[in-house]
N, C-alpha and C positions, 0 to 999 in steps of 0.2 A: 335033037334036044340034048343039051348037056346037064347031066344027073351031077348033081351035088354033093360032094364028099364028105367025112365024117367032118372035117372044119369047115365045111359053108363051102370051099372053091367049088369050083367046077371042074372038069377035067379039063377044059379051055386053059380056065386057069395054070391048074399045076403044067400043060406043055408050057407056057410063055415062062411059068419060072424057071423049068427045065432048059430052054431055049436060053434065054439070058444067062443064067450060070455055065452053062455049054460056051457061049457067045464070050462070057469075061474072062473064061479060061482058055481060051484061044487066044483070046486079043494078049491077055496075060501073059501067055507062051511065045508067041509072034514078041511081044517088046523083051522078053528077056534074052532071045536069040539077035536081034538085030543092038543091042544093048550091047551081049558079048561080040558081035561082029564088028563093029564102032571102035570096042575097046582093045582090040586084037590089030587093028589097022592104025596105021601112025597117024594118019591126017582128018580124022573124025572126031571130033567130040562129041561125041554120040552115046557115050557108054553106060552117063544115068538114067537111058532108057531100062535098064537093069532093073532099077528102085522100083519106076513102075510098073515095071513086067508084077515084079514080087507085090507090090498094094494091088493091084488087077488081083492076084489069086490068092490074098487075102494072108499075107506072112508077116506081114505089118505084125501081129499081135503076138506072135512067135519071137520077133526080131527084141519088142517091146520087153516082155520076160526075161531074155537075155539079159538087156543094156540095163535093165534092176538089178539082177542080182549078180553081172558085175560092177556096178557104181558100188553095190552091198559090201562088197571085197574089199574096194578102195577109197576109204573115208578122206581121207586127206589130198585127195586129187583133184586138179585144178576144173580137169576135163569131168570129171564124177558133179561139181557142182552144175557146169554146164548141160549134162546129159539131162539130169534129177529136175533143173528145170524145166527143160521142154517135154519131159513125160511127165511134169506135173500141171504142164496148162494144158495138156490132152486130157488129164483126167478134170481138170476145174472146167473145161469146154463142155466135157460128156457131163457135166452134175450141173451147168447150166443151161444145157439142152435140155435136160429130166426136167428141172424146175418150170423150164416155161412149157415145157409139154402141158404138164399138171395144171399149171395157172391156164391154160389153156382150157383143159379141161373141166377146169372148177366153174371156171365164166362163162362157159356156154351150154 
């Protein structure tokens, strides 16, 4: 019988989180070595297995930080307009996911 922890899981529960966060940071490690191996070898294009080794173990949002505050540095850059958009439709994605969650939750 699985006893229920102070949040509701079960211990069932918490192994499978355990398991899968164990599982993403493997699979994470595994693409960021065969990523560097690609990119180290002349005849592979292989090597943005890298990007996804690092979203597998969650540096996306590390990388994200960075690329603000240097666009913050460099107002007058061509590349600084280009960056500023694409981390501003992540953030208009993330507050259109929130909105329909909510409508979501209102209506049912």
């Amino acid at each position: 019988m699985d006893i229920p922890s102070r949040s509701g899981a079960t211990a069932r529960d918490d192994r499978a989180v355990q398991m899968k966060s164990a599982g993403r940071t493997v699979v994470g490690v595994i693409l960021i070595v065969l990523g560097f191996l690609a990119l180290i070898t002349p005849f592979s294009p292989g090597s943005w297995l890298i990007l996804i080794g690092l979203e597998f173990l969650g540096l996306r949002i590390l990388l994200e930080n960075k690329l603000w505050e240097w666009t913050a540095a460099r107002p007058d850059s061509r590349v600084r307009r280009a960056i500023r958009r694409i981390l501003c439709l992540r953030k208009r994605e993330a507050l259109g996911r929130a909105r329909r969650r909510q409508t979501e939750k209102g209506t049912s």
